[in-house]
C-alpha positions as CSV (number, residue, x, y, z in Angstrom):
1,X,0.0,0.0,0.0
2,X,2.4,2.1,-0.8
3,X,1.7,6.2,-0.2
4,X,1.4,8.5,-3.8
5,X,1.5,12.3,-3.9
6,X,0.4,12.3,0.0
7,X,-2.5,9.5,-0.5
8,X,-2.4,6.3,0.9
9,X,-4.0,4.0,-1.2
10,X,-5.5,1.0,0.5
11,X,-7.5,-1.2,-2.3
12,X,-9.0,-0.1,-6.0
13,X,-12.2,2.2,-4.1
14,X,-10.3,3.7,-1.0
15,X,-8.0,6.1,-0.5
16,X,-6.8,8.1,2.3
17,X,-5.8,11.5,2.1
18,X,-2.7,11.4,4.5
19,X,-3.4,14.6,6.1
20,X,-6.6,12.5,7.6
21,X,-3.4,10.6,9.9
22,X,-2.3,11.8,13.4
23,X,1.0,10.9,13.9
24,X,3.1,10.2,17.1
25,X,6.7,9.5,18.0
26,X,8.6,8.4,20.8
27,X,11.8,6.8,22.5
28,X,11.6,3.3,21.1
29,X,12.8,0.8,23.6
30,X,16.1,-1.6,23.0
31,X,19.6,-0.5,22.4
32,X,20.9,1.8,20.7
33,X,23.3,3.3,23.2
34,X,23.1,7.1,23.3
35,X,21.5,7.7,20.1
36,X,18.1,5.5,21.3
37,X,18.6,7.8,24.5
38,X,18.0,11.0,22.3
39,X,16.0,10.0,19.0
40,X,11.9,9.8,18.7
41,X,12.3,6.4,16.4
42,X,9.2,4.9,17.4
43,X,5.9,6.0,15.2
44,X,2.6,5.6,16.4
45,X,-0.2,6.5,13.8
46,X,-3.8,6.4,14.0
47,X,-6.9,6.8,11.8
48,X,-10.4,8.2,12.5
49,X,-12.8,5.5,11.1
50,X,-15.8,7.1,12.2
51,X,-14.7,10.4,11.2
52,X,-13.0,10.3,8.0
53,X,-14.6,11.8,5.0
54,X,-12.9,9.8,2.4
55,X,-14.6,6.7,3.7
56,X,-18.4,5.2,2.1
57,X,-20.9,4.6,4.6
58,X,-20.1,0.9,4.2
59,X,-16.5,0.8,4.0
60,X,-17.1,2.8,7.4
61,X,-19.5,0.4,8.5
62,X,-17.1,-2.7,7.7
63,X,-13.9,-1.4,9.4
64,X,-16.0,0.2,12.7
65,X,-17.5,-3.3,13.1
66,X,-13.9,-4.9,13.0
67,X,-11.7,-2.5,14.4
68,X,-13.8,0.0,16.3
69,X,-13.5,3.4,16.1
70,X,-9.9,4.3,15.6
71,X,-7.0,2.1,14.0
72,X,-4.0,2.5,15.4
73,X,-0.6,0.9,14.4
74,X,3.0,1.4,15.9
75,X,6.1,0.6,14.3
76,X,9.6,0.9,16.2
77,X,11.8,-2.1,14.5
78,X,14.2,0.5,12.5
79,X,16.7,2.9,13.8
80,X,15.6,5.2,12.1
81,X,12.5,7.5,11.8
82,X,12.0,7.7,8.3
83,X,11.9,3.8,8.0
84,X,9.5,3.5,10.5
85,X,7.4,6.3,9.3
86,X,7.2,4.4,6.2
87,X,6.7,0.8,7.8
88,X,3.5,2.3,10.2
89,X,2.0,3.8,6.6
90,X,2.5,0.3,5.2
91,X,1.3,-1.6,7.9
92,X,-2.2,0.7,8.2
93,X,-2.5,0.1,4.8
94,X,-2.9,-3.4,4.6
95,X,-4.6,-3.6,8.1
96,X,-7.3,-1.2,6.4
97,X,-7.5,-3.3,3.1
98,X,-7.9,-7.0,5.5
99,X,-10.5,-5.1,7.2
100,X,-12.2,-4.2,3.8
101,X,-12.2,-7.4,2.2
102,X,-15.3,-9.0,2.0
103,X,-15.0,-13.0,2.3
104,X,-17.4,-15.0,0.2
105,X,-19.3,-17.2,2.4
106,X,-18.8,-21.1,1.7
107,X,-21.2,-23.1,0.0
108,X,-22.2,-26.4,1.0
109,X,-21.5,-28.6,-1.9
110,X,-22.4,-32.6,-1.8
111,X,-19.8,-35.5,-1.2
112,X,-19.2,-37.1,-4.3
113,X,-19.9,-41.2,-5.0
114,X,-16.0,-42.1,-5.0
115,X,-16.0,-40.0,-1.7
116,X,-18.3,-41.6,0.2
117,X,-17.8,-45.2,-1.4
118,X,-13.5,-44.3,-0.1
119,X,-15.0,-43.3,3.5
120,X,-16.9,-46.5,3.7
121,X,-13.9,-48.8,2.8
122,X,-11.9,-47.6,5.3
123,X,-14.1,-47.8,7.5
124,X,-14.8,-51.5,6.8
125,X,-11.3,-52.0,6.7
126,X,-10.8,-50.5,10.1
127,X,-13.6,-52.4,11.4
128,X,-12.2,-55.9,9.9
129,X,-8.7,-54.9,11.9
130,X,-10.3,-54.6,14.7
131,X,-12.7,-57.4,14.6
132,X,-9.3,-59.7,13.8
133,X,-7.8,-58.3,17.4
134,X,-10.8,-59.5,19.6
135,X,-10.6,-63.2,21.1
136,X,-12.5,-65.9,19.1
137,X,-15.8,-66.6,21.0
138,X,-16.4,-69.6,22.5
139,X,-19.7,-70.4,20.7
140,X,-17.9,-70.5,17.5
């Protein structure tokens, strides 16, 4: 998902305008000697679902119902602010376009005749194995 001319493109119908973003940085933990002591690495963004006007009502809907309100993704695995900048845009990006896609719901389709007829060998099978475990009765 990457970002265009200040647009963050998510899927085909949504794009977010990436002035719509609040952004947030911070000392990100781990080392990094002095410089982790002094540099905001860590990026925290996060995007008003309920609020943004570059949403449809049901691509709102969707992503409300699955995320709530607000999305909100942090990235802090780079030294470097830029790279993580870019790795919180990608990661919102496809978080928005899982939460977008709609999965088709599974149809019920019938067991086919070689199927069934392949369950219900092995299952004779297994019951044959068996049957030649137990002790011969006495009646026999």
């Amino acid at each position: 998902m990457p970002e265009q001319a200040g647009v963050l493109r998510v899927s085909r119908g949504c794009a977010i305008p990436v002035a719509e973003l609040s952004w947030r940085f911070s000392r990100s933990g781990g080392p990094g000697g002095q410089h982790a002591n002094t540099a905001d690495t860590r990026v925290e963004v996060r995007f008003d679902v309920a609020g943004s006007p570059s949403l449809g009502p049901r691509q709102r809907a969707r992503l409300i119902e699955r995320f709530g309100p607000e999305v909100r993704v942090v990235a802090s695995d780079e030294r470097s602010q830029a790279r993580n900048r870019a790795l919180a845009l990608e990661r919102l990006g496809e978080r928005l376009a899982d939460g977008l896609r709609v999965e088709t719901p599974r149809r019920a389709t019938r067991p086919t005749k070689a199927s069934v007829r392949r369950r219900l060998d092995a299952k004779r099978r297994n019951a044959d194995r068996k049957a030649q475990r137990r002790r011969p009765d006495a009646t026999d």
